[in-house]
C-alpha positions as CSV (number, residue, x, y, z in Angstrom):
1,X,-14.3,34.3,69.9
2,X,-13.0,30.9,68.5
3,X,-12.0,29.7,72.6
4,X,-15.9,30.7,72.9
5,X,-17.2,27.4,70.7
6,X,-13.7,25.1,70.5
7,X,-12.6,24.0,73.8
8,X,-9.2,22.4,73.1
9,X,-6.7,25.1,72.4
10,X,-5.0,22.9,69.2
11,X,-8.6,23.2,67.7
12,X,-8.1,26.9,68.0
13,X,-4.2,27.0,66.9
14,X,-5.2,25.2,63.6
15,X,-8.0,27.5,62.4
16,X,-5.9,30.7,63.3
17,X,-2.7,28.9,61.5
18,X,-4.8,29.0,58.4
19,X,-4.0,31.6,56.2
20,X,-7.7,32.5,56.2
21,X,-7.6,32.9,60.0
22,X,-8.6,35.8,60.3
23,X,-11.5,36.2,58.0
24,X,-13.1,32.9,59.6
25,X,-13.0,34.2,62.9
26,X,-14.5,37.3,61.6
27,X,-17.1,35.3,59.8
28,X,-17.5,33.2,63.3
29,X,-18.2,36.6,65.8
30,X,-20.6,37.7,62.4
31,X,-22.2,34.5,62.9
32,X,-22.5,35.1,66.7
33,X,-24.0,38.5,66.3
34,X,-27.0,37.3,64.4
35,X,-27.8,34.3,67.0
36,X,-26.8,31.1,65.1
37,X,-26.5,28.6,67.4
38,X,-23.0,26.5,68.1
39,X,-23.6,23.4,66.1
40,X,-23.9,25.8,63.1
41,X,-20.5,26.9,64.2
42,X,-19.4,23.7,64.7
43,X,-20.1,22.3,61.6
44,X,-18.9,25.4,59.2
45,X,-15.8,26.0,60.6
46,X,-13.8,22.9,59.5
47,X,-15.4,23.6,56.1
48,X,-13.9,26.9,55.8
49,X,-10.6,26.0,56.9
50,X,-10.6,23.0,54.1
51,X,-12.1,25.8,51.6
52,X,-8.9,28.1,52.4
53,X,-6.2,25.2,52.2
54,X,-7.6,24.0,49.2
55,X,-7.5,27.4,47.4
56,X,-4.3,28.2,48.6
57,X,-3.0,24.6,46.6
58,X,-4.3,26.1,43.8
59,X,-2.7,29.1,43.5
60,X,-4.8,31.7,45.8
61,X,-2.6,33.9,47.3
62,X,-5.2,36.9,49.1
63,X,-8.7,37.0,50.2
64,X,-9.5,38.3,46.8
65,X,-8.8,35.2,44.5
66,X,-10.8,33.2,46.6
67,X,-14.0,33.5,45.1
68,X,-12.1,32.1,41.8
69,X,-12.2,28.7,43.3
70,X,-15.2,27.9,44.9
71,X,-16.8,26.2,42.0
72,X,-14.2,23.7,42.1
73,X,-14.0,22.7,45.9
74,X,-18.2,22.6,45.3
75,X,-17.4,20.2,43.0
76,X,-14.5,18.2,44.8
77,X,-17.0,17.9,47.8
78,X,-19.7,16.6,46.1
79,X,-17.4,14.3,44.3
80,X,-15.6,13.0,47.4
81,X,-19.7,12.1,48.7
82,X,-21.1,10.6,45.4
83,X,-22.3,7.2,45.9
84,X,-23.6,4.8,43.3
85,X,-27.8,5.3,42.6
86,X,-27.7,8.4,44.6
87,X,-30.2,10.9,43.3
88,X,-29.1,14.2,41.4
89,X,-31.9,16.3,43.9
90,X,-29.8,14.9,47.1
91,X,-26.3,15.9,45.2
92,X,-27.5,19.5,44.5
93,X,-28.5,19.4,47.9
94,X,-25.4,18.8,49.1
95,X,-23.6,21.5,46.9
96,X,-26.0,23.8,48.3
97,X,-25.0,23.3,51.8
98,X,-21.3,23.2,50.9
99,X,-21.4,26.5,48.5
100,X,-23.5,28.3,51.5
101,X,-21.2,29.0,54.4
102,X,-18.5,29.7,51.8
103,X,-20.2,32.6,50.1
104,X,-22.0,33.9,53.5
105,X,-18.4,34.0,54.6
106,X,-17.1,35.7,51.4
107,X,-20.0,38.2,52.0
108,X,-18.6,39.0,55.4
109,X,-15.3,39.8,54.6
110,X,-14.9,41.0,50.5
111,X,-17.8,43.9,50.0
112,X,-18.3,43.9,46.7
113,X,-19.0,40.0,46.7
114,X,-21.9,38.2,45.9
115,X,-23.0,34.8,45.6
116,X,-24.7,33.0,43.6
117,X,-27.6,32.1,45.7
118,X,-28.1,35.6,46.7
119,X,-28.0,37.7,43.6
120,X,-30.9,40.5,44.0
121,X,-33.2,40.8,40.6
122,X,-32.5,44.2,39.0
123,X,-35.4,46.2,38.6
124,X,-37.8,45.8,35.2
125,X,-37.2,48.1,32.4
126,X,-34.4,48.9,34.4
127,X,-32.4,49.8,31.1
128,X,-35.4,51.8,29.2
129,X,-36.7,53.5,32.0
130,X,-34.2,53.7,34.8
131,X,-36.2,56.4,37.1
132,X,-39.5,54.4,37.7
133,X,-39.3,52.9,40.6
134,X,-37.3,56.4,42.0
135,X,-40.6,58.4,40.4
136,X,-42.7,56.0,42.8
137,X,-41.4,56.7,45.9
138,X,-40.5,60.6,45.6
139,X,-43.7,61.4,43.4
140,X,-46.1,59.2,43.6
141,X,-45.5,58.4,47.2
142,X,-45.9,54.5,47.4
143,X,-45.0,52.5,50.1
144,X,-42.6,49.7,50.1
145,X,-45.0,46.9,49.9
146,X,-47.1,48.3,47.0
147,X,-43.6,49.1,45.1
148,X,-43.0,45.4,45.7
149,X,-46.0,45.0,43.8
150,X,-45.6,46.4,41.0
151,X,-42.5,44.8,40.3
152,X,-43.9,41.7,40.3
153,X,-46.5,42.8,37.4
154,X,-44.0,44.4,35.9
155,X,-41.4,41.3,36.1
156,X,-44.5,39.1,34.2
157,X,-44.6,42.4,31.6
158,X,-41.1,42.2,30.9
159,X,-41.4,38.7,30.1
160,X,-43.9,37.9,27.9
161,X,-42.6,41.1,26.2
162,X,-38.9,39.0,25.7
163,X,-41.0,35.6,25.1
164,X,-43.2,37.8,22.0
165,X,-39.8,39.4,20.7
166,X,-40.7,42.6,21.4
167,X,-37.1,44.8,22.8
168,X,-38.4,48.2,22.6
169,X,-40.9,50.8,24.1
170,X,-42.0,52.0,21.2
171,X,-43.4,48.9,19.9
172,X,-46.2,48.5,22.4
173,X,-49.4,48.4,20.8
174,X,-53.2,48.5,22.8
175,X,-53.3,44.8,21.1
176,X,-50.4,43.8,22.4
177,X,-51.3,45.4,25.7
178,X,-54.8,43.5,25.5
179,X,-53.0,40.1,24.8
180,X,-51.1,40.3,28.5
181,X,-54.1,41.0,30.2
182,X,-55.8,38.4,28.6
183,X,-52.4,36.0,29.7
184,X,-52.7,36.9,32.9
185,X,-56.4,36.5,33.2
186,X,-56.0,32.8,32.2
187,X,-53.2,32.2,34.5
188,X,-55.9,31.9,36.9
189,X,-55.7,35.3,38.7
190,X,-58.6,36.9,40.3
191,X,-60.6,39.6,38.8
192,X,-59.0,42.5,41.6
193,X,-55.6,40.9,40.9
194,X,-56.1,41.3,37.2
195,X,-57.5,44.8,37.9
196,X,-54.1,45.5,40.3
197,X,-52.3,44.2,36.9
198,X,-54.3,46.5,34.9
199,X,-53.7,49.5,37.0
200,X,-49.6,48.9,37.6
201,X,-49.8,48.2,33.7
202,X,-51.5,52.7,33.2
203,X,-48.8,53.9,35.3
204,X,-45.9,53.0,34.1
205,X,-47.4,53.4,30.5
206,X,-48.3,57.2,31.6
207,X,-44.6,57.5,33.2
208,X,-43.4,55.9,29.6
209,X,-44.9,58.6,27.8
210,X,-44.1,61.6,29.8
211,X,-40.4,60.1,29.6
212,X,-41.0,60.3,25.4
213,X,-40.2,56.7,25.1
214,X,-43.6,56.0,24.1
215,X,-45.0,58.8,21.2
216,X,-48.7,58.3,22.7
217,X,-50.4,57.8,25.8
218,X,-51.5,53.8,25.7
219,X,-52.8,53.8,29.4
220,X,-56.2,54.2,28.1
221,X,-55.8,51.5,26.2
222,X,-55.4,48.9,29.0
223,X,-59.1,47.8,30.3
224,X,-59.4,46.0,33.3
225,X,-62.3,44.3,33.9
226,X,-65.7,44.9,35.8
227,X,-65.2,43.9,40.1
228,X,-68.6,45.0,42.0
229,X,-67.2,46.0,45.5
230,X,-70.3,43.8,47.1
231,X,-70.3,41.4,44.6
232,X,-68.4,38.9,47.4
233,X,-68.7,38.2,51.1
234,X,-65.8,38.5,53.5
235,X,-64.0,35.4,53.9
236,X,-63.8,35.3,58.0
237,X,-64.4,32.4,60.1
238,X,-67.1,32.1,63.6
239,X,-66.1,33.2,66.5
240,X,-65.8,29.2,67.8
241,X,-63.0,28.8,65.5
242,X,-60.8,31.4,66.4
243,X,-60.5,29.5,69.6
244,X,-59.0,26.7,67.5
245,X,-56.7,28.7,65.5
246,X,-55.2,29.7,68.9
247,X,-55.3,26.3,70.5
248,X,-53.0,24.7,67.6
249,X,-50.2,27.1,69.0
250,X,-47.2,25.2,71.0
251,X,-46.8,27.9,73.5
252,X,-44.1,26.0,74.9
253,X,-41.9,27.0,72.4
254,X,-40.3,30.1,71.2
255,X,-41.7,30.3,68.3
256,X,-44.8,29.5,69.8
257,X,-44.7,32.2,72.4
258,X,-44.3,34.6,69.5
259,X,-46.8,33.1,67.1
260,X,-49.6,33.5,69.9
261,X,-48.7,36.9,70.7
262,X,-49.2,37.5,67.0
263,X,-52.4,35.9,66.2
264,X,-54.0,37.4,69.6
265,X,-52.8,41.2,68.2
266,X,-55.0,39.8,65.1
267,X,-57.9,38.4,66.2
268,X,-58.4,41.5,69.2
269,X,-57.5,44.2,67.3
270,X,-57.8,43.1,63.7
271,X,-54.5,44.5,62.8
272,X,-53.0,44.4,59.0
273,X,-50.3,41.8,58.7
274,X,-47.8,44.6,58.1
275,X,-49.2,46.7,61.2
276,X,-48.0,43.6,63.6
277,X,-44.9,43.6,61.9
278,X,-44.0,46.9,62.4
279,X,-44.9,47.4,66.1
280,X,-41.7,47.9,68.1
281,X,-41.8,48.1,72.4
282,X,-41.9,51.6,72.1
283,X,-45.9,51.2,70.5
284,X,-46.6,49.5,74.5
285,X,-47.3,51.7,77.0
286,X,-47.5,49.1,79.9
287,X,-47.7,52.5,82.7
288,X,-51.3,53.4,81.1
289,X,-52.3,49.7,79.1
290,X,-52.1,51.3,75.9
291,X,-51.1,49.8,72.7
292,X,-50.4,52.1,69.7
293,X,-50.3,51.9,66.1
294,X,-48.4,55.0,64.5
295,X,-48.9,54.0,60.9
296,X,-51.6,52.9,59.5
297,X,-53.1,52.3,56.1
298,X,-54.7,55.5,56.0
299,X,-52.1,57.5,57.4
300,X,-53.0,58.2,60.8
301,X,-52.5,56.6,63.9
302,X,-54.4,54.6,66.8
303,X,-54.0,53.7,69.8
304,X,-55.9,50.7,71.8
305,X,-56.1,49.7,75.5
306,X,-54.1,46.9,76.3
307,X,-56.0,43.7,76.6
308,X,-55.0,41.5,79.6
309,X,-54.7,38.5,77.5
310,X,-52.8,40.3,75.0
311,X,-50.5,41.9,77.5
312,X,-50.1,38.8,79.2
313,X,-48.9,37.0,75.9
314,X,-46.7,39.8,74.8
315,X,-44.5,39.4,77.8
316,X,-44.5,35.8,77.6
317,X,-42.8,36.6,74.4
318,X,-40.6,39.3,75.4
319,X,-39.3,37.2,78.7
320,X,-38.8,34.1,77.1
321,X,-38.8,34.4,73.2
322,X,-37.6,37.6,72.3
323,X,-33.7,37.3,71.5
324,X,-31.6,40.0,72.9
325,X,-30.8,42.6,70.7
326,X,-31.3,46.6,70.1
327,X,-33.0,46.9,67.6
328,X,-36.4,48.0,68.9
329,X,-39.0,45.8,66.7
330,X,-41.0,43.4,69.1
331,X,-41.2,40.0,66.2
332,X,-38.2,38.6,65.7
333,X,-37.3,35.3,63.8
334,X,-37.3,32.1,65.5
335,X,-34.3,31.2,63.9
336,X,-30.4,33.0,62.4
337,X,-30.2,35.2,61.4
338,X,-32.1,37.6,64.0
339,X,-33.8,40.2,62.3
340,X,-37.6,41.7,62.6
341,X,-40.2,39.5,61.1
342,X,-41.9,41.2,57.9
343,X,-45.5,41.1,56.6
344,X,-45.3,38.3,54.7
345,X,-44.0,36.1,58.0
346,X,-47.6,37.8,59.8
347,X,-49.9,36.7,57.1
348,X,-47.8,33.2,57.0
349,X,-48.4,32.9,60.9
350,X,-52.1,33.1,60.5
351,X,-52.1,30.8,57.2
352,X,-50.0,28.4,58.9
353,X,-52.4,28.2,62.1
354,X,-55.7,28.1,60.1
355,X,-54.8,25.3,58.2
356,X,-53.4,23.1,61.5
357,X,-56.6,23.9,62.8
358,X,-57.9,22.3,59.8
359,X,-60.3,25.0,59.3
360,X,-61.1,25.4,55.4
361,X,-61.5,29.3,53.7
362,X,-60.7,30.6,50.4
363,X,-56.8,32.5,50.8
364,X,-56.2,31.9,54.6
365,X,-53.8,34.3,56.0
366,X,-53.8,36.9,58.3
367,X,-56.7,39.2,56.8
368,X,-59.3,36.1,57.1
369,X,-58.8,37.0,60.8
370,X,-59.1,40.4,60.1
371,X,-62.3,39.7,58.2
372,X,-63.2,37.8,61.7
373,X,-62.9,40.7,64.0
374,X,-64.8,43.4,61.7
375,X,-67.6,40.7,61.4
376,X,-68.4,39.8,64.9
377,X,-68.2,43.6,65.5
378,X,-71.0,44.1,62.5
379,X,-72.7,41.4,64.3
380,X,-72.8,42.7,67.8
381,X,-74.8,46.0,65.7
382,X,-71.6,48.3,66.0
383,X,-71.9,51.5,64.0
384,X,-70.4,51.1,60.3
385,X,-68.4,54.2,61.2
386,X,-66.8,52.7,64.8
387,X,-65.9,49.6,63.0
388,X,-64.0,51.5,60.2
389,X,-62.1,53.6,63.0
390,X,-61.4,50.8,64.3
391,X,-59.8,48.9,62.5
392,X,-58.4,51.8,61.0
393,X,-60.2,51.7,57.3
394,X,-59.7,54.6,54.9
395,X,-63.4,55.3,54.1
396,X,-66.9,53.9,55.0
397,X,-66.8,51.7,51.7
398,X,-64.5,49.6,53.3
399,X,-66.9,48.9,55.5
400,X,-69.9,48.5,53.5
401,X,-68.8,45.4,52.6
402,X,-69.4,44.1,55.9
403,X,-73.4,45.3,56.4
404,X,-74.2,42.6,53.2
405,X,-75.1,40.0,55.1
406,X,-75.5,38.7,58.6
407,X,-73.0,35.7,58.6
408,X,-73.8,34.3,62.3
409,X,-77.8,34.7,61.5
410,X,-77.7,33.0,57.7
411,X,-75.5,29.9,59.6
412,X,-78.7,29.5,61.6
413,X,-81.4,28.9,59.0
414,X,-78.9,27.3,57.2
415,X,-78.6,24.6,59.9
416,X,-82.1,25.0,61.2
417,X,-85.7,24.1,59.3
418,X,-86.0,28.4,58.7
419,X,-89.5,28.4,60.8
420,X,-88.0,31.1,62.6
421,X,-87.6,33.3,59.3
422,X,-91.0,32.9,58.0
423,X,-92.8,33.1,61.6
């Protein structure tokens, strides 16, 4: 694999001379495998092979003892580049970019290994109650998005619980409990997020009290306040500005290629951000034009015909973008390592695109084009119930939302002298 990026065979020799050979050139076909490019090659290489010769200096003798001493050629490194009036940010910079490659590499080749920029959060209340997040999944059935939530409430739970001194369950109190709402509600968190923190906040209480850690059940303590489901309007965009959401794409470009692909799936079919992101080739059926979507928010499945434009931007992508790999998912990164895009990279997409566009609406990402699409379906007098099917909607309420207001109508007699309304 080494002959693959060095050309001159005593480039080669010296890295396999190192007593670390072997794990660098298992690091380098690791590297391959997940698409870096060669310069990245290029450039980590030497850096490894200095890494090994100056652990072995200091006394490391296997693989194992390496980790011992990266700290201290972190440290030599950023030494050997300190100049005079250079800024501390540019230094940890640099100790970042040295510690990296070392601990990916250590990764690749010691298991158990893990470094210090990639340490994983344990869980909250791992220690009190170590089968929650287990009693969400198998019970409760929650998927992995809305777990992700609740750790995040949970996270904020656990520490203003530390920052207040309180260590146990059974300490919890409704005044206490009514304290961290009202923390949260003036961190500037809307009234459905506070209500999502409110709702998290019964569960686990319930599961805290069926577990005995808590001698009463303090979910009915926790009041979350008041949201009226039509109390708000949608927050999509006209029709004339989804043309310049897709016009700021550089189509030219791999990235590009993909992000179009991905904002046409949202604005034709109004697709969830994590409905994109799970689509794999097997969801095209090119033979009949269909496009399916197995799992949906509701639990079923629908499928849609194939839009020519669509289609036509898909295999753009897949020709020309898509890296070549097996693994079946259609959206991959741009950039190493190659793996499936997630949700988060959808709704960034359409964010991203809105804002180049320069096209101004309250928490732009990829349900505002969403939003779009059930709108201009309400406005072209679409059944309530066809709209809901399809964009696959749990229940008519969903909808409701929707029927409030005619956006496209009220822009007129905003703009216009309202003659027409009163005539």
């Amino acid at each position: 694999m080494l002959e693959t990026y060095f050309v001159k065979p005593q480039t080669v020799d010296r890295v396999r001379g190192s007593w670390i050979g072997v794990e660098i050139e298992r690091y380098v076909v690791w590297l391959a495998e997940r698409g870096y490019r060669p310069r990245v090659v290029f450039r980590r290489v030497p850096q490894l092979t200095a890494f090994g010769e100056f652990a072995r200096l200091h006394g490391a003798r296997t693989v194992e003892e390496l980790p011992a001493h990266v700290d201290a050629f972190v440290r030599v490194r950023v030494g050997e580049h300190r100049e005079p009036g250079r800024r501390e940010v540019a230094n940890r910079r640099l100790a970042k970019e040295v510690r990296g490659p070392i601990e990916q590499m250590l990764e690749v080749v010691l298991p158990r290994f893990e470094g210090r920029g990639r340490r994983r959060l344990a869980d909250p209340f791992v220690e009190v109650l170590p089968g929650f997040f287990a009693y969400l999944v198998a019970e409760r059935g929650l998927r992995p998005d809305t777990i992700r939530l609740y750790r995040h409430h949970l996270r904020r739970f656990e520490a203003y619980l530390a920052g207040i001194g309180v260590r146990r369950p059974d300490e919890l109190s409704p005044a206490l409990l009514s304290a961290f709402v009202a923390e949260r509600a003036g961190s500037g968190l809307a009234k459905t997020s506070i209500r999502d923190v409110c709702g998290v906040l019964r569960v686990f209480l319930r599961y805290a009290h069926r577990e005995g850690l808590i001698g009463r059940d303090l979910a009915r303590a926790v009041e979350w306040p008041q949201v009226y489901r039509l109390s708000t309007i949608p927050r999509s965009i006209a029709w004339k500005d989804v043309g310049k959401v897709l016009g700021a794409v550089d189509r030219r470009t791999v990235a590009g290629k993909r992000d179009y692909a991905i904002l046409l799936l949202l604005v034709t079919y109004g697709l969830r951000a994590r409905e994109v992101a799970g689509l794999t080739l097997d969801d095209i059926d090119w033979k009949r034009e269909r496009l399916a979507v197995p799992e949906r928010k509701a639990g079923h499945a629908t499928a849609f015909p194939l839009s020519s434009a669509v289609g036509a931007a898909l295999v753009d992508y897949l020709q020309r973008g898509r890296p070549e790999t097996v693994n079946r998912h259609i959206f991959f990164r741009a950039l190493a390592p190659v793996q499936p895009i997630g949700a988060a990279a959808v709704s960034s997409c359409a964010s991203h695109y809105l804002l180049v566009a320069g096209i101004k609406v309250p928490r732009p990402g990829s349900h505002t084009l969403r939003h779009t699409v059930v709108q201009r379906l309400v406005d072209a007098d679409f059944s309530l119930k066809t709209i809901g099917d399809f964009v696959g909607h749990r229940s008519a309420a969903s909808t409701e939302i929707y029927a409030k207001v005619a956006v496209e109508v009220l822009r007129t007699v905003a703009l216009g002298d309202g003659e027409e309304v009163l005539g």
